[in-house]
N, C-alpha and C positions, 0 to 999 in steps of 0.2 A: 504494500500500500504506500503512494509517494507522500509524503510527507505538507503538510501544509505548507505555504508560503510565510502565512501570518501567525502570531504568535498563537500559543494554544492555553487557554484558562484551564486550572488545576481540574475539572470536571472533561474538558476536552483529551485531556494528555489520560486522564486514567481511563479514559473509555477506549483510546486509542492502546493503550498496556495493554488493556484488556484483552483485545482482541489478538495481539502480537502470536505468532510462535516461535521464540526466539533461537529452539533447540532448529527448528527449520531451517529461518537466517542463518547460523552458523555452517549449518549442513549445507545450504546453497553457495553459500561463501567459501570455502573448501574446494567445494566442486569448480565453481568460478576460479579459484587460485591455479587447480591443479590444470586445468584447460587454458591458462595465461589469459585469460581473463582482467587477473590482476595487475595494478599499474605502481610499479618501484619508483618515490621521486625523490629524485636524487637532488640536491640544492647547489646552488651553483660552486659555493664554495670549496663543495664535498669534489664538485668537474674538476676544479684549478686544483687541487691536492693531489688529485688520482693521476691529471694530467702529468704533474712533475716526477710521480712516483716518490713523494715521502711519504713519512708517517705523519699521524696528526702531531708528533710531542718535534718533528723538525720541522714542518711546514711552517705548524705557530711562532715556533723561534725566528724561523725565514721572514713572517710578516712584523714579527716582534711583537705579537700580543701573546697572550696565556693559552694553553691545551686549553681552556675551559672555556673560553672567547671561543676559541675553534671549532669547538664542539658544540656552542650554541648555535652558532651561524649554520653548520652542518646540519642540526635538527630542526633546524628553522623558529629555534626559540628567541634568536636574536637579528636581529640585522645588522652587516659592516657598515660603517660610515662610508664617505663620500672615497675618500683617498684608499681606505680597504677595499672597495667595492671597485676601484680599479685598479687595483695589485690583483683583483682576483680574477678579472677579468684578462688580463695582459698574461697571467699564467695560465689560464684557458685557454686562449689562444695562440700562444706563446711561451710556454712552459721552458725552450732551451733558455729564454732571453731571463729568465727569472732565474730559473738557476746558474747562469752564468755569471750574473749581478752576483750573487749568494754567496758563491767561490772567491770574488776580489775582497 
């Protein structure tokens, strides 16, 4: 059942529980996974690191922020700033020119 657009009053949302089967959901869900169905996103941050082939504890040193900065951007708990967000970009597409930078 699709979901409403607009928001649902506490009488709306448990009528809608009610009816759910959520052991099905699951079970469709699976099925969807196993037949790729399902869709991996990857954030861009996660692109520019994979690109240069580091790890996240040398990438982050490479950009000079924290593993934990890194890791948020990667799960998309956070966002880089203006100047991060094109370091991450120029290693995306550009990964030798980053780590070349890296090495001087």
């Amino acid at each position: 059942m699709p979901l409403k657009s607009k928001k649902l009053n506490p009488a709306e949302v448990a009528a809608f529980e009610a009816q759910r089967d959520l052991g099905a959901e699951i079970l469709q869900s699976i099925k969807d996974m196993k037949a790729g169905k399902g869709k991996v996103v990857v954030s861009s941050a996660t692109e520019a690191r994979e690109a240069t082939g580091l790890s996240q504890s040398q990438f982050a040193s490479l950009l000079g922020v924290s593993v934990r900065t890194l890791q948020g951007w990667e799960q998309g708990r956070k966002q880089p700033s203006g100047a991060a967000r094109t370091l991450l970009a120029i290693a995306r597409t550009n990964p030798k020119a980053v780590l070349a930078v890296s090495r001087k």
